[in-house]
C-alpha positions as CSV (number, residue, x, y, z in Angstrom):
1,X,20.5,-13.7,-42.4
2,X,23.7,-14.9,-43.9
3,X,24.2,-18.3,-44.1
4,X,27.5,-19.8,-42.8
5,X,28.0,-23.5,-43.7
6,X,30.8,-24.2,-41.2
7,X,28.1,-24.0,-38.3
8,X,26.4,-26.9,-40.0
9,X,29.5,-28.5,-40.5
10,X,30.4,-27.7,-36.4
11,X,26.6,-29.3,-36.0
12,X,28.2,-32.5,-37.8
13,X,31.1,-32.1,-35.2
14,X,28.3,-31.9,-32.4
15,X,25.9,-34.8,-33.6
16,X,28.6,-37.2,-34.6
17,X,30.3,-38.2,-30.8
18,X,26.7,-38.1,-29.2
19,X,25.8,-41.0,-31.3
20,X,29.1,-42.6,-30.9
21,X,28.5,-42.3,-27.2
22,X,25.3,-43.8,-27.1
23,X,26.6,-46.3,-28.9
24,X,29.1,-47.2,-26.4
25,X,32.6,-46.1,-27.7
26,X,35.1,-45.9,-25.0
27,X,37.1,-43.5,-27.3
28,X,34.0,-41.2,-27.4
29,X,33.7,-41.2,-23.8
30,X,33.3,-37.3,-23.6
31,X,30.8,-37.7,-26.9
32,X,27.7,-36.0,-24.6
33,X,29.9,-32.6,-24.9
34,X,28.0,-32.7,-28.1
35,X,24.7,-31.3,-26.7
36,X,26.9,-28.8,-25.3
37,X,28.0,-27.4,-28.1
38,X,24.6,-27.7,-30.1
39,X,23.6,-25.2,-27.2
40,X,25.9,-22.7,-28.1
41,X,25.2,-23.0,-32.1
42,X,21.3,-23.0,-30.7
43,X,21.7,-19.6,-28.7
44,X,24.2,-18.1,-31.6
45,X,21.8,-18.8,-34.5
46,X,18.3,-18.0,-32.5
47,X,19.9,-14.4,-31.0
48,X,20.6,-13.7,-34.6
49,X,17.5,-14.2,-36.0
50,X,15.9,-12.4,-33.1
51,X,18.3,-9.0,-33.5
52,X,17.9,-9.0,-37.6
53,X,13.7,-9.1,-37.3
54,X,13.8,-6.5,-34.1
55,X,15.8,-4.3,-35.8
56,X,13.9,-4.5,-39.4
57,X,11.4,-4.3,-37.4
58,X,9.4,-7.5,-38.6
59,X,9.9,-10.0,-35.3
60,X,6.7,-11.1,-33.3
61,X,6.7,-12.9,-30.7
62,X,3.5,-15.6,-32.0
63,X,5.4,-16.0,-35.6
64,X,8.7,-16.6,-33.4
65,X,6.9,-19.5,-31.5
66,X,5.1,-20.8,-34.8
67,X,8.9,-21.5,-36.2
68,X,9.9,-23.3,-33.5
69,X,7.4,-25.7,-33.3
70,X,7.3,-26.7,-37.1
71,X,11.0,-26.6,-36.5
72,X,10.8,-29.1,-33.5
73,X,7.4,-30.6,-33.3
74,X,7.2,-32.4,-37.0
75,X,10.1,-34.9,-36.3
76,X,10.0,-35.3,-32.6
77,X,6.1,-36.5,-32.3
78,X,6.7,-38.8,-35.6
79,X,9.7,-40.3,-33.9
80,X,8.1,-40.4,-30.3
81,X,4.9,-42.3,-32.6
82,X,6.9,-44.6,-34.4
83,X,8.8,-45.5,-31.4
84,X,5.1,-46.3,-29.4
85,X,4.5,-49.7,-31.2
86,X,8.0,-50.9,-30.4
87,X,7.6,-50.0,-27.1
88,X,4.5,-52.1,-26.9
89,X,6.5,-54.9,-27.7
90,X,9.9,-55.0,-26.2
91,X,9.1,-53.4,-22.8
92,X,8.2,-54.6,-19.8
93,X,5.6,-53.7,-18.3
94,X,7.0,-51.0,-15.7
95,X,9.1,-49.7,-18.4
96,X,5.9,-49.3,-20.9
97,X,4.5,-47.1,-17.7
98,X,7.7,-45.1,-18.3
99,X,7.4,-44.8,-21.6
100,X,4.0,-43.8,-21.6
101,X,5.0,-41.0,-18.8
102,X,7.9,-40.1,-20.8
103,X,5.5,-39.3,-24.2
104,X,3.7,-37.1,-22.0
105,X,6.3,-35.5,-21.2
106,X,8.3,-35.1,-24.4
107,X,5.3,-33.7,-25.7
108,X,4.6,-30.9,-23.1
109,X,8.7,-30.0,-22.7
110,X,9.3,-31.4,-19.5
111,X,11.3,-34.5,-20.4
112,X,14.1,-32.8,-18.3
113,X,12.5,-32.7,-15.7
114,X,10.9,-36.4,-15.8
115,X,14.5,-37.6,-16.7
116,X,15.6,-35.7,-13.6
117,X,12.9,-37.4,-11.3
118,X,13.7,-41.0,-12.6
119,X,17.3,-41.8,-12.9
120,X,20.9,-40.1,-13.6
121,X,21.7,-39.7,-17.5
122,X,24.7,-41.8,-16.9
123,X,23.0,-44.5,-15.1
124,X,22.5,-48.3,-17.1
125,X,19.0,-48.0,-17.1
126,X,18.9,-44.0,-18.7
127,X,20.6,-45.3,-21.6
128,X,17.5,-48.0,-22.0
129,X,15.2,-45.1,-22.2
130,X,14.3,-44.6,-25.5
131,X,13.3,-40.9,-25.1
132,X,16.4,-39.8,-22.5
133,X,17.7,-37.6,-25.6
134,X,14.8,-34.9,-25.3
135,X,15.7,-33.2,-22.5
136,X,17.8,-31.2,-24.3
137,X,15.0,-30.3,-26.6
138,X,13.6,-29.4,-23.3
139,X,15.8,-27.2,-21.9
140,X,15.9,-25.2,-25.2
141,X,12.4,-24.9,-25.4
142,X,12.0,-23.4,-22.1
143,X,14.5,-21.2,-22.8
144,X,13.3,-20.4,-25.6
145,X,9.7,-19.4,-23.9
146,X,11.3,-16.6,-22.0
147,X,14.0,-15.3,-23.8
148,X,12.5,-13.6,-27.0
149,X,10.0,-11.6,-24.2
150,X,13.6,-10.4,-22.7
151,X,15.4,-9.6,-25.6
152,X,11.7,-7.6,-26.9
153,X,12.3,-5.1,-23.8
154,X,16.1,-5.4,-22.9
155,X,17.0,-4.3,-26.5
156,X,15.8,-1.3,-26.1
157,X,19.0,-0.2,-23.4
158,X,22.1,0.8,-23.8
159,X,24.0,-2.6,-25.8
160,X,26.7,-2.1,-23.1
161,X,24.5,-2.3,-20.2
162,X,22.2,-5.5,-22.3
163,X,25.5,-7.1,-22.6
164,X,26.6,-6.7,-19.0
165,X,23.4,-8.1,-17.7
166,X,23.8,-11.6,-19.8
167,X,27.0,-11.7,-18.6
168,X,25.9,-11.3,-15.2
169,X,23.3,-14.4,-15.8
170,X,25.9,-16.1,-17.7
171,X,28.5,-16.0,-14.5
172,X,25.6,-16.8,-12.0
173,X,24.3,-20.0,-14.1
174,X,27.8,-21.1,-14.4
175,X,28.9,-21.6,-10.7
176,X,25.1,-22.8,-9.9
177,X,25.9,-25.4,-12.5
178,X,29.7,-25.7,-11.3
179,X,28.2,-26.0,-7.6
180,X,25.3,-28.5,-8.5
181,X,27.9,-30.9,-10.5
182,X,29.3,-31.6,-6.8
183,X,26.2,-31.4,-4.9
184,X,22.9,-32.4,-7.1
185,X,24.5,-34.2,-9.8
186,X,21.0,-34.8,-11.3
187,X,19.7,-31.7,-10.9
188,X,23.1,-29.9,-12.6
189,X,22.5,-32.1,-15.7
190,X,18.8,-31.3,-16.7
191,X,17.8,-27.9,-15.5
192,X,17.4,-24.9,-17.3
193,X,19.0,-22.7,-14.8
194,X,22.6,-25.0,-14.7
195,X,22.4,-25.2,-18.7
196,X,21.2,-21.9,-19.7
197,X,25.1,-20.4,-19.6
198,X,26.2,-22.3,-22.2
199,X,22.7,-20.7,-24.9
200,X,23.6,-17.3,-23.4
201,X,26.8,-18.1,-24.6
202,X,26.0,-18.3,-27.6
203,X,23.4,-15.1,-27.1
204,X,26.4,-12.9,-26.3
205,X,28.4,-14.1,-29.3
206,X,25.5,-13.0,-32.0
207,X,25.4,-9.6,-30.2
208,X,28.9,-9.2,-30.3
209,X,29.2,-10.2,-33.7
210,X,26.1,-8.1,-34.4
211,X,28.1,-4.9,-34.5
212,X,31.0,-5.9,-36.8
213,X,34.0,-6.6,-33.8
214,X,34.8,-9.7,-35.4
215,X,35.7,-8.4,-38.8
216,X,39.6,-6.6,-37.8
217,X,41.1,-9.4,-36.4
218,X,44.0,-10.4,-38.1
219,X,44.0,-13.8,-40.2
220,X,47.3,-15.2,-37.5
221,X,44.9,-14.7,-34.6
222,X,41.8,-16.3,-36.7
223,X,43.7,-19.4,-37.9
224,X,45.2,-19.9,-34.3
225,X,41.7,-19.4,-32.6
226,X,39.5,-21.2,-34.7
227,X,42.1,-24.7,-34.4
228,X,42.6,-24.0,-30.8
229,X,38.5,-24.1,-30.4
230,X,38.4,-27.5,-32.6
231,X,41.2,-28.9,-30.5
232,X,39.2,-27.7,-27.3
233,X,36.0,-29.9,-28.6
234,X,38.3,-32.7,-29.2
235,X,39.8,-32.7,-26.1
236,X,36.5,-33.1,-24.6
237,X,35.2,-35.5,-26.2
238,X,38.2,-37.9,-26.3
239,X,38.9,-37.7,-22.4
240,X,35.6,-36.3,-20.6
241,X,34.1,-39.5,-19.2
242,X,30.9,-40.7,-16.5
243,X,32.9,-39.1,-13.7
244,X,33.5,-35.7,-15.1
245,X,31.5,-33.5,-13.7
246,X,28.8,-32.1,-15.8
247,X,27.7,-29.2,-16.5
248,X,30.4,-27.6,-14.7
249,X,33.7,-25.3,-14.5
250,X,35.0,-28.4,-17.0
251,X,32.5,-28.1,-19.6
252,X,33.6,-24.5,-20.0
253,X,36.4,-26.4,-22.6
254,X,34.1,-27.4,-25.2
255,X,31.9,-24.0,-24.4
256,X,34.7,-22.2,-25.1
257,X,36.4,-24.2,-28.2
258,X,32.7,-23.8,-29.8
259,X,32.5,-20.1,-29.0
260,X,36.2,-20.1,-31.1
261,X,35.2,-21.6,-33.8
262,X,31.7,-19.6,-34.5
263,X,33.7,-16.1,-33.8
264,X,37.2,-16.8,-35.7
265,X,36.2,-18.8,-38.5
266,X,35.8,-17.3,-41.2
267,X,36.0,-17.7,-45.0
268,X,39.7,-17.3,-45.0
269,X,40.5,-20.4,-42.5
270,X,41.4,-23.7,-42.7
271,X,39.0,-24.7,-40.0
272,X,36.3,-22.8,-41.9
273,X,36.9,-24.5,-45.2
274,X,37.4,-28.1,-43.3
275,X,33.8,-27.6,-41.5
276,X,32.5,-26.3,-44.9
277,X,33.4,-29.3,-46.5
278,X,29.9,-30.6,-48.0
279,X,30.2,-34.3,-46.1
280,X,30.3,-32.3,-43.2
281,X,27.4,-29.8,-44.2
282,X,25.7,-32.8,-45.5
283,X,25.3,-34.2,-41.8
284,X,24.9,-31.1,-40.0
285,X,22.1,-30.4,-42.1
286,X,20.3,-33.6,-41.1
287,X,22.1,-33.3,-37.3
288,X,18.9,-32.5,-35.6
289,X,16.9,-36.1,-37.2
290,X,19.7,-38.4,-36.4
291,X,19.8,-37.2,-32.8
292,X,16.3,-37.5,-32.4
293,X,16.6,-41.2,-33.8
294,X,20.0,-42.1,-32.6
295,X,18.6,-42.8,-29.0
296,X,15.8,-45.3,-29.5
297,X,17.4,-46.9,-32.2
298,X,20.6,-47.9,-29.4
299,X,17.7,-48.2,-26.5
300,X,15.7,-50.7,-27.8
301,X,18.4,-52.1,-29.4
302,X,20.4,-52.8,-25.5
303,X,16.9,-53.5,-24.1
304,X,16.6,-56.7,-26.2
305,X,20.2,-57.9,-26.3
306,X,21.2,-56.3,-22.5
307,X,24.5,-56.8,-23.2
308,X,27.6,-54.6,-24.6
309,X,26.5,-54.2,-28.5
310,X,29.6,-55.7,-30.5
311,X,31.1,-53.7,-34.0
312,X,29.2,-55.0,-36.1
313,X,25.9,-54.5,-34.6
314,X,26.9,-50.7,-33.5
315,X,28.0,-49.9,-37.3
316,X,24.8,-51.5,-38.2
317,X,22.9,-49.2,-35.9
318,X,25.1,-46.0,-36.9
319,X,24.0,-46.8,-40.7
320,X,20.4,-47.1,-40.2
321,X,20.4,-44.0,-38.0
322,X,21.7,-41.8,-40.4
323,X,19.8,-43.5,-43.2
């Protein structure tokens, strides 16, 4: 599989106003759109893998499961340990039960759903839970349970007919989540069904690319697409706030900008030699540690002080994170 830096540079883009949100930023008050877009990389990147071993014919579905848990597991049950003793010492009682229930939970892929059961994500008392950040993990994971079994049988129709169906789950998962925003908030924000358009997303854009559609478009249309899909992000991020609706009709911006960027930009962009840059590379390719530590670095962190964190103390925070 060809490697294209730029995604790890667009993982850089992703990581970067998540952190800044937990941190507290009012300029990165759209910064969760992040997650967002590592869903789209997610579903891109996994779909390709998938269609490269099915059609050497080399993918099984027990090595398949084996990479994703000594992609995820390593990191997320040394953090979720190393976190346990601080826990012990700065919680209260009640939130040490909550903790403890939120291990569990991290460790079977249900945090979404615990998450979902105890309090909104936006609420002052989500952003004291130290684990709140894995229910994205979550949500890919149980994705990730069912869809190689699909893909293994659907690949074997007509690509017209394959696409057509995820576009039909894509559409229905999209107003479900659209709906939900405005009805069950809660429920919109952690579940599979109300997240999983913005992975198949990312699933059509690997099949599309997987026959070669992306390779005649002319170099005006790439330029102009890629930017637009950055701008799209930045958009987002910058004016999304707590009251935006999420995921809804509204988070098809970033969705889309992301979608841009992995289909127009290539080699010959400036937005593909700006996310190529190695600082950028360089974070993406550590984006998946500093969100796992991001969160209970800023939790425990606001649990001690409970007050707004000033500069210095967020920079301090920032630095360590990434360190």
């Amino acid at each position: 599989m060809t490697y294209r830096p730029e995604i790890d540079g667009l993982r850089a883009i992703a990581v970067v106003p998540v952190i800044l949100f937990h941190a507290g930023l009012v300029t990165f008050s759209g910064g969760y759109v992040g997650v967002d877009v590592f869903f789209v990389i997610s579903g891109y990147l996994i779909t390709r893998l998938i269609i490269n071993e099915i059609k050497a014919g080399t993918f099984s579905l027990l090595r398949f499961y084996q990479r994703r848990a000594r992609r995820i597991l390593p990191a997320m049950l040394f953090v979720s340990v190393v976190c346990l003793p601080f826990a012990m010492v700065i919680l209260l009682p009640q939130d040490m039960a909550n903790f403890g229930k939120s291990l569990i939970a991290v460790v079977t892929f249900s945090s979404n759903f615990f998450f979902w059961t105890e309090s909104g994500y936006f609420s002052p008392t989500s952003e004291l839970a130290p684990l709140l950040h894995t229910w994205s993990l979550a949500v890919e994971e149980q994705f990730y349970i069912l869809f190689p079994l699909f893909m293994v049988i659907a690949w074997k129709l007509p690509k017209s007919f394959l696409f057509a169906i995820l576009v039909a789950i894509l559409v229905g998962s999209l107003f479900l989540s659209h709906w939900a925003a405005y009805n069950r908030p809660e429920l919109a924000f952690y579940w599979l069904p109300t997240r999983g358009w913005e992975i198949i997303c990312g699933v059509l854009i690997a099949i599309y690319m997987d026959h070669g559609n992306n390779r005649s478009f002319p170099k005006l249309l790439c330029e102009t697409a890629a930017f637009s899909g950055l701008l799209l992000i930045i958009y987002s991020v910058a004016t999304f706030n707590h009251d935006t609706p999420t995921p809804s009709l509204h988070t098809v911006l970033p969705i889309t900008g992301t979608a841009l960027i992995i289909l127009f930009a290539n080699e010959a962009t400036f937005i593909n030699k700006m996310l190529s840059h190695k600082s950028l590379v360089g974070i993406g390719l550590i984006s998946y540690s500093a969100y796992l530590w991001h969160q209970p670095i800023f939790a425990f962190t606001k649990y001690i002080y409970r007050t707004e964190l000033n500069i210095f103390i967020i920079l301090l925070l920032i630095l360590i994170t990434f360190a």
